[in-house]
C-alpha atoms as one frame of an Amber mdcrd trajectory, in Angstrom:
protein
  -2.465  20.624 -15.191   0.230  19.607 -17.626   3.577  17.688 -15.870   5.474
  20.482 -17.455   3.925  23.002 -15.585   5.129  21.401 -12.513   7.217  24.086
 -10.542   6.889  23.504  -6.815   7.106  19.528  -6.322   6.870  19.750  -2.640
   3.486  20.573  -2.999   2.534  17.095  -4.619   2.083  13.696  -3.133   4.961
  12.237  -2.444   6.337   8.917  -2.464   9.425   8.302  -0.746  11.585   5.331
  -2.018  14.623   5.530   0.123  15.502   2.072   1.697  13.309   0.051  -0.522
  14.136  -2.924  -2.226  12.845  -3.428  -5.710   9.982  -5.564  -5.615   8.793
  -3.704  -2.469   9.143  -0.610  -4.155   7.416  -2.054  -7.490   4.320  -2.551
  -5.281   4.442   0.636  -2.902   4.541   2.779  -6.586   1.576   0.983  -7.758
  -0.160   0.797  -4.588   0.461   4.797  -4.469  -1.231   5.182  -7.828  -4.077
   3.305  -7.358  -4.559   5.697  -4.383  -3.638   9.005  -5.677  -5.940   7.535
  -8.865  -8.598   7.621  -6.347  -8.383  10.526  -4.566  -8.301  12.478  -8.044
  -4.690  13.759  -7.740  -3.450  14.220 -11.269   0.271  15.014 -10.653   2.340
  13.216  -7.884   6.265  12.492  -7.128   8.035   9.732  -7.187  11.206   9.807
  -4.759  13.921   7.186  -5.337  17.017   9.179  -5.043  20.168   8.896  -7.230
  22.783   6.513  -6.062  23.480   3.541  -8.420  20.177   4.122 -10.476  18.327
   0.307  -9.433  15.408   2.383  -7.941  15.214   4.608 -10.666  15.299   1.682
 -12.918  12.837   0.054 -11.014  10.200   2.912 -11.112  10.719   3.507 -15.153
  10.056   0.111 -15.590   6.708   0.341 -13.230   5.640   3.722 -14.581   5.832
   1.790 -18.408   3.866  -1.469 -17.378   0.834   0.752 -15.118  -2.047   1.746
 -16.774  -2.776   4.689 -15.303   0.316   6.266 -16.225  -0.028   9.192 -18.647
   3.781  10.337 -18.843   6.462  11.008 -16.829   9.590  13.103 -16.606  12.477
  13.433 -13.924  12.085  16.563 -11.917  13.635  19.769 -13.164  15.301  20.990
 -10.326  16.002  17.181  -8.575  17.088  13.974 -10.874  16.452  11.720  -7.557
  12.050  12.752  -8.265  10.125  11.301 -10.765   6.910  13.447 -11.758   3.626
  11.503 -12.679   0.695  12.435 -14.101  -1.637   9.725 -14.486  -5.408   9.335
 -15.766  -8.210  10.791 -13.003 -12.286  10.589 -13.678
């Protein structure tokens, strides 16, 4: 599946970031890929809400420095979701 073809982002695994600080939610986001990277789920959401932007910030910055990370876009219908697709085997 292509991240663009993403229409119903309930349906993916979800992440919720609301409450976290940064370096807590640095390591919840990777641990969630490494999981989701081993369960073979190609597409998942990243939730970290609008507000001042320091979680969003903080989960671009992730999303560039993990490995596993194909692409990424903000969600069509919801700029406070982050879809993922990252690399499954």
């Amino acid at each position: 599946m292509e991240i663009n073809e993403v229409i119903f982002i309930d349906s993916l695994p979800k992440l919720d970031l609301h409450g976290y600080d940064r370096e807590t939610a640095r390591v919840a986001i990777n641990d969630f890929i490494e999981d989701n990277f081993k369960m073979g789920n190609e597409i998942i959401n990243i939730v970290h809400g609008i507000g001042r932007g320091i979680i969003r910030k903080t989960v671009i910055e992730t999303l560039n420095k993990n490995k596993k990370v194909i692409e990424y876009k903000s969600a069509y219908a919801n700029q406070g979701c982050t879809i993922v697709k990252i690399k499954v085997y």
